[in-house]
Each structure stands twice: as structure tokens, then as C-alpha cells.
C-alpha positions in Angstrom: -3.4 -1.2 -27.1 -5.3 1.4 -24.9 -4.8 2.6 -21.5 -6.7 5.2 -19.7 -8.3 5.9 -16.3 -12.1 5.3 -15.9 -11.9 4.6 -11.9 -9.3 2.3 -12.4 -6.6 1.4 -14.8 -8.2 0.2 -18.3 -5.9 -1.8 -20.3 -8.2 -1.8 -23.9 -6.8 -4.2 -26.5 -10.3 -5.6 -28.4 -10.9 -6.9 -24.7 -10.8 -4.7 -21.4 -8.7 -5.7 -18.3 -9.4 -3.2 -15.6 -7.1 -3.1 -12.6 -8.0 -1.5 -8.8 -11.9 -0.4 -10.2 -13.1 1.3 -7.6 -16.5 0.6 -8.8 -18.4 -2.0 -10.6 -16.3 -2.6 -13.3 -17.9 -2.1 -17.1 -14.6 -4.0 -18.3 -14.2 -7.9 -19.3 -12.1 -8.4 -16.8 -10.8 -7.7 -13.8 -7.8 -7.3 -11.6 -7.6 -6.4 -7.8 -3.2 -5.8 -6.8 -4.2 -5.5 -3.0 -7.0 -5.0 0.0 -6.8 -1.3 0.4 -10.2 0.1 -0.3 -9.1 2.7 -2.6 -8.5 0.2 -5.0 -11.2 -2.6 -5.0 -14.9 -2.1 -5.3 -17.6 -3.6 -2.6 -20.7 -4.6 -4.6 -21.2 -8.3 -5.8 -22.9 -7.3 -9.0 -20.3 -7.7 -10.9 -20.4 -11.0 -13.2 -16.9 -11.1 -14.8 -13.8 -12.9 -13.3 -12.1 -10.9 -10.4 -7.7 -11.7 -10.1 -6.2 -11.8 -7.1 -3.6 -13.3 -4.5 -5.4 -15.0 -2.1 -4.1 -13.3 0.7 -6.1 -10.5 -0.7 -9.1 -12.7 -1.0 -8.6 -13.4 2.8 -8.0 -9.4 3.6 -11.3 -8.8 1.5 -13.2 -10.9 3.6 -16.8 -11.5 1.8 -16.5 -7.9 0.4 -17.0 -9.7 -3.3 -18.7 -12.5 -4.6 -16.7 -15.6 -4.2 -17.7 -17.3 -6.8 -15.8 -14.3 -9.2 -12.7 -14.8 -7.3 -9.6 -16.4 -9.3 -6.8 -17.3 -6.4 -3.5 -16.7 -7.9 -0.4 -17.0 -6.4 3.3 -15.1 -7.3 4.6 -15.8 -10.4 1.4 -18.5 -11.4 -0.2 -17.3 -14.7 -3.6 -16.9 -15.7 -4.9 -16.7 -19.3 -7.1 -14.4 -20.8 -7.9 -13.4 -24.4 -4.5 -12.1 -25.7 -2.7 -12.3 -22.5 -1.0 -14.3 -20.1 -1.3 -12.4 -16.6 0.8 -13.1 -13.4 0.6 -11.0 -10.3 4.2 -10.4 -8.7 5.2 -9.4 -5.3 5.0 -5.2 -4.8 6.1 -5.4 -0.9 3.5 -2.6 -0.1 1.0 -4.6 2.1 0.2 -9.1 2.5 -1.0 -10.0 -0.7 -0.1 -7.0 -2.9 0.6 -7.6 -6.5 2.4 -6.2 -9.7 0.8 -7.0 -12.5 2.8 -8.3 -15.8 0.6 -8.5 -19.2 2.2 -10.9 -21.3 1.2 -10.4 -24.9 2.9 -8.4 -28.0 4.3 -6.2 -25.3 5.3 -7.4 -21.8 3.3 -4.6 -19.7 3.9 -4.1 -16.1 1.6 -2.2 -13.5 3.3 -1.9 -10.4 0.5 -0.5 -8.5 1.4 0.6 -4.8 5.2 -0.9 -4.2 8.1 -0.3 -2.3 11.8 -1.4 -2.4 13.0 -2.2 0.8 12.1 -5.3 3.1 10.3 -4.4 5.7 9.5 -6.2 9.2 6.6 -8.6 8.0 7.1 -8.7 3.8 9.9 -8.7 1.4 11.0 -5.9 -0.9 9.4 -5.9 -4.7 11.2 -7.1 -7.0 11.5 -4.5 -10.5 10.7 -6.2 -13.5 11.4 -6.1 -16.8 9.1 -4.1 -18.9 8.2 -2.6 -22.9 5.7 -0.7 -21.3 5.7 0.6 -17.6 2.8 1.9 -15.3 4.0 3.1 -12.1 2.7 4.2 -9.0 4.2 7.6 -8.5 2.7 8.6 -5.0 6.3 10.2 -4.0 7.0 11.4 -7.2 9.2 14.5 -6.2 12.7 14.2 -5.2 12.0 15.7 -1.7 10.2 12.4 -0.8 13.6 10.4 0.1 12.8 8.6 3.5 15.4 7.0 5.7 16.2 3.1 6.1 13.5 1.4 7.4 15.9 -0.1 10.3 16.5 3.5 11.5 13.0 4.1 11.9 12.4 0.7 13.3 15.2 2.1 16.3 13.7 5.6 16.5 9.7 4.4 17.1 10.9 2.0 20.1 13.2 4.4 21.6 10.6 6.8 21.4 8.3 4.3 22.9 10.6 3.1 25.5 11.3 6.6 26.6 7.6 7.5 27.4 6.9 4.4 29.6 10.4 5.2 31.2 9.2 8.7 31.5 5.5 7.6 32.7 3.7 8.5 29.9 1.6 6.6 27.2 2.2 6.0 23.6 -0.6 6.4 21.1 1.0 5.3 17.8 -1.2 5.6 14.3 -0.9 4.0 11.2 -3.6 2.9 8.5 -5.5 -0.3 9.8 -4.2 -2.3 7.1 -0.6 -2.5 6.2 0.9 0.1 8.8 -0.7 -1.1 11.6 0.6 -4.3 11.5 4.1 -3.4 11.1 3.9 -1.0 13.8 2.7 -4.2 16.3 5.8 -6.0 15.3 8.0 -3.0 15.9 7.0 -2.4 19.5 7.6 -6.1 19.8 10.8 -6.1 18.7 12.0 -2.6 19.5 10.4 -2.1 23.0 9.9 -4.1 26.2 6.3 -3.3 25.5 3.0 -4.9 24.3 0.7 -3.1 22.3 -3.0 -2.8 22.6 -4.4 -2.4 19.0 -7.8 -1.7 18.1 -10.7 -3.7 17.1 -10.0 -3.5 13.6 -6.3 -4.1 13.5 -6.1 -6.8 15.7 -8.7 -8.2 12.9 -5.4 -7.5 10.4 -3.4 -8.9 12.5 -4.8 -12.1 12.9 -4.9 -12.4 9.2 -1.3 -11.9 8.3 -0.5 -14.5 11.2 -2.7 -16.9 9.3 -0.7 -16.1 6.3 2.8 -16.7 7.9 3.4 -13.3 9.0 4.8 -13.5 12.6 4.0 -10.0 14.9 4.2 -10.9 18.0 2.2 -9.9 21.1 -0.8 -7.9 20.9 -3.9 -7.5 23.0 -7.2 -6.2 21.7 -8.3 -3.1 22.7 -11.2 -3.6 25.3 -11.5 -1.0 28.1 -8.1 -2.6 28.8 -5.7 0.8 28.2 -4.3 1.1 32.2 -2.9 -2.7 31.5 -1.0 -1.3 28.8 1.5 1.8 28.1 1.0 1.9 24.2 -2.1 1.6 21.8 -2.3 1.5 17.6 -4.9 3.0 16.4 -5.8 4.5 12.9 -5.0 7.8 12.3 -9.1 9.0 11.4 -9.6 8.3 15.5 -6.7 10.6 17.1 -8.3 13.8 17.8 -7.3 16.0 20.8 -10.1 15.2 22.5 -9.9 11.8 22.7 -5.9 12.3 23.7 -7.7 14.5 26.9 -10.2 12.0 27.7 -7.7 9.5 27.4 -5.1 11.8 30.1 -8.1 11.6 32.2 -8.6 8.3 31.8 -5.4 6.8 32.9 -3.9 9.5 34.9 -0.9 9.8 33.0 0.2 12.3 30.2 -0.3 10.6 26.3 1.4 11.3 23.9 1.5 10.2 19.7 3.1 9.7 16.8 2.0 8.6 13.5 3.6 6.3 10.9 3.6 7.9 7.7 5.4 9.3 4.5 3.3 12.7 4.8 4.3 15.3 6.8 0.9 17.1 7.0 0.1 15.1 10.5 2.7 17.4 12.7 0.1 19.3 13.8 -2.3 16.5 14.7 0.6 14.7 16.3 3.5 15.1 18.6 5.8 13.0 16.4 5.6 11.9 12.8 8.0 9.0 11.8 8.9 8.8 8.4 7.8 4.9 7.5 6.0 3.9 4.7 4.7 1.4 2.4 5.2 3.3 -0.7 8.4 4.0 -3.1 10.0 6.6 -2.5 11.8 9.2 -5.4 14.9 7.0 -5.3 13.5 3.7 -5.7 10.6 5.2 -8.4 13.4 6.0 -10.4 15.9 3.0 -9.9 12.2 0.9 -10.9 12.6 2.6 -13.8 16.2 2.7 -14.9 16.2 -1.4 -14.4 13.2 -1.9 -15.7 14.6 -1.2 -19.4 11.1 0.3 -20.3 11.1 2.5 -23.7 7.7 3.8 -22.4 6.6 4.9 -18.6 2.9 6.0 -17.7 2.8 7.6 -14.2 -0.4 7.0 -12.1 -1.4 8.4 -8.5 0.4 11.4 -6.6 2.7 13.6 -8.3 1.9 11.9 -11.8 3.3 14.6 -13.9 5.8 16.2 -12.3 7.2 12.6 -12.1 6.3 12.2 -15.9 8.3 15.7 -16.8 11.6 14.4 -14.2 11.7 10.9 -17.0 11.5 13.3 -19.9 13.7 15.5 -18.8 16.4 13.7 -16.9 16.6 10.2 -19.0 14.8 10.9 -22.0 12.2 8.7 -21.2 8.9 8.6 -23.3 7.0 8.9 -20.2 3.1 11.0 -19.7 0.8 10.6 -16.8 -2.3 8.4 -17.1 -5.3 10.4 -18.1 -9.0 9.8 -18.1 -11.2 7.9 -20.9 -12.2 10.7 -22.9 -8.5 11.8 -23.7 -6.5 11.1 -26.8 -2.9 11.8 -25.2 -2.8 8.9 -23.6 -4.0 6.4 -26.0 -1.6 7.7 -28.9 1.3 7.6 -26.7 0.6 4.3 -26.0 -0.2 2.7 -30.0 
């Protein structure tokens, strides 16, 4: 068995399984864990069978051919070749998936997961592995964010004290995911409704199809002096648009952003650590429980969370590399 990057992750084992292509997959197969567009491709060439949960088929919305779409949901299995396949719950965004290979090894992709319940979805769930892919975005042990609950409190204080203050909250997160979270905090956190834009009120419609209860919201529609906050994505602040916007409504705006980065500050007047993604402590707790002998480390600080395994457990652990390496597939035989 084979694994290697060739735009996605290519699981090799006389077939090909490729997970998160982000282009027209060459493989037999093909796995899709969630909606972000960093991990599924667009064009409807492809022929083979696509996997997913099918709240990612609703969050994918016509981007693929429907008639390549397997629905799955948690825990259902789906045969193919050698393997028995299940997508599992990762927590990161509606829909997203681990993805457990059930053959001569049990192989587990964990693709983009976190470890505490958040507002809308519950937590991943580790599982038990021989072999262990993991997302290692935060991969360095200065990524440790706070409870979620804490910075649940701090966004709507924050918010509560600009309208109290007469000023108006622009708050950023990615359309998909973040977004919606951040409509169901000022619900719940504020005495405010949120005006979202176009997009993620699209999002948000979608997880309240799928069960996932935000509360209030109002599109954004030449609407903002109804309102005292907005959601927006983070590619549409600018200072220019937070001038015209002062203009605008005649009041001093301020914003924050959602994130586990902390390159905004400078775009932003307040970052709030909040995201969808494991942090250092819960990579490694995924690890420790999942009882895996060997770890491959994809995404982010790959090695550096490769050389902490090695060094600190004595894990057999490398970072994926890319189709026309050898590291990779040895380590894996």
C-alpha cells in the first residue's frame, strides 16, 4: 500500500482511492471529506464514483456531476475493491468526514478536524488506527487556542460593547464553516441580529436545512443602518470599504476576524482566536489514542509535526510527500 500527494491524497493498493483532489482526479476512485474548495474539484469530467456525506453534496451545490455522487452517511460503509470505506464525523465544518479504509490495515485520514463541540456541530470523534493521516495545520506547540466557550463570551461582549458604545461591528470569518458559527454567536451572545452577506446567508440556509439551528439573520441588501453588526468574509474587509462604510452610516466601524492565524492584526482591530481546526493539543491527544504504529502528517507544519512524534513518542511518523518520491511509499510498505 502507497500513499503520496498528487493534488490530493493517493491511497495506491493495485487500485487508487484519491481523497480531497483538487483537480480531475486520474484515480479509480474518489473521496470528497468536506465543501471547502481547497479540497474538491469543480469540473464534471470526471467518470468514476465521487464519496461523500450528503450534507456535502447539498454544500457543493451542482459543482459535480450528480450522477458520480455516492451519499453516505456516518458510520454507513461503502465497498470498493479491497476496501470497506466509512466516512466519520471530523467536527470541522456540516458534512465533514474522516475517512477509515478497512482492509489489511485499518487506515484513517482525518482530513480537517477538531476536538471540541462547537455551537452548531459536535466534536470528532479519534479513531482507532494501524495507519494514521493527519491534518496537521497547527502543527507547532504555540498553536494552543482557548475554550471555545470563552471565545464565544469574548466576540459578544466585544459586540455588545460597540453598539453600547455607538459603533458598528464588522465581524469576518470564511463563508463556509466560520461564518455560520459566528451568526449563531451574535445570536446567542449579543442582543443583536446580524446582517450576513449574500453568500453566507446562502450557508446558512443550508445548515438550517440540515438541522443546524442559528438563529436570526438578515441578508445583506443595502440594509446596514437597520443593523449594528455584519459577517462578511475576510477577502472583502479592506480599509476602504471600512471608510466608505463610516461614511455610510455615520457611525465609527469597527472589526474583528474569526481565525486561528494571527497574521490578520493588522487588517483588523481585533482577531479572536476561534477555529475549525485541531490545535497542537488535540493533534497530539489524536494521536496518542489513536494507538497508530505509523503517522503521515499532511497540510501546515507537516514536518515539524512529523519530527515532535519522532522525537517525543517515538512515533514512526514522516510528512506526506509528492508522487515522484520514494520516502513516503517505503515508509508506508
Amino acid at each position: 500500500m502507497r500513499f503520496f500527494d498528487d493534488n490530493g491524497l493517493v491511497i495506491a493498493n493495485g487500485c487508487s482511492i484519491v481523497i480531497d483532489s483538487s483537480r480531475t482526479p486520474k484515480a479509480d476512485f474518489a473521496v470528497i471529506t468536506h465543501a471547502h474548495s481547497d479540497h474538491l474539484f469543480s469540473k464534471k469530467e470526471y467518470s468514476g464514483k465521487v464519496l461523500a456525506t450528503p450534507e456535502t453534496k447539498a454544500l457543493i451545490n451542482g459543482r459535480l456531476n450528480e450522477d458520480c455522487l455516492i451519499g453516505k452517511c456516518f458510520s454507513e460503509k461503502h465497498s470498493f475493491e479491497s476496501f470497506d470505506i466509512s466516512l466519520e464525523n471530523s467536527g470541522h465544518i456540516l458534512g465533514s468526514s474522516q475517512v477509515v479504509l478497512e482492509g489489511e490495515k485499518r487506515v484513517v485520514v482525518t482530513s480537517d478536524f477538531q476536538l471540541q463541540d462547537s455551537l452548531l456541530l459536535p466534536r470528532a470523534e479519534v479513531q482507532k488506527a494501524d495507519v494514521l493521516i493527519i491534518e496537521s495545520t497547527f502543527g507547532k506547540p504555540s498553536f494552543q487556542f482557548p475554550e471555545r466557550q470563552e471565545v464565544y463570551e469574548d466576540i459578544g461582549k466585544w459586540v455588545e460593547e460597540n453598539s453600547r458604545s455607538g459603533k458598528f461591528s464588522l465581524l469576518s470569518g470564511y463563508a463556509l464553516g466560520k461564518a455560520q458559527e459566528l451568526s449563531k454567536i451574535v445570536n446567542e451572545f449579543s442582543n443583536e441580529v446580524p446582517a450576513v452577506h449574500e453568500k453566507v446567508f446562502e450557508f446558512n440556509k443550508i445548515y438550517e436545512s440540515n438541522g443546524c439551528k442559528i438563529g436570526d439573520f438578515e441578508k445583506l441588501n443595502g440594509n446596514l443602518k437597520d443593523f449594528n453588526v455584519a459577517i462578511i468574509p475576510p477577502s472583502l474587509v479592506s480599509k476602504d470599504l471600512v471608510n466608505a462604510l463610516q461614511i455610510s452610516l455615520g457611525k465609527k466601524v469597527v472589526s474583528g476576524i474569526a481565525t486561528g492565524w494571527g497574521f490578520y492584526g493588522k487588517k483588523f482591530n481585533k482577531t479572536f482566536p476561534l477555529s475549525d481546526h485541531a490545535d497542537f493539543r488535540q493533534l497530539m491527544h489524536y494521536v496518542e489514542e489513536s494507538g497508530a504504529k505509523k503517522v503521515i502528517t499532511m497540510h501546515g507544519f507537516s514536518q515539524e509535526f512529523a519530527r515532535h512524534l519522532n522525537r517525543k513518542l517515538g512515533i514512526n511518523a514522516a510528512p506526506l510527500c509528492g508522487k515522484g518520491q520514494k520516502s513516503i511509499q517505503e515508509f508506508c510498505e
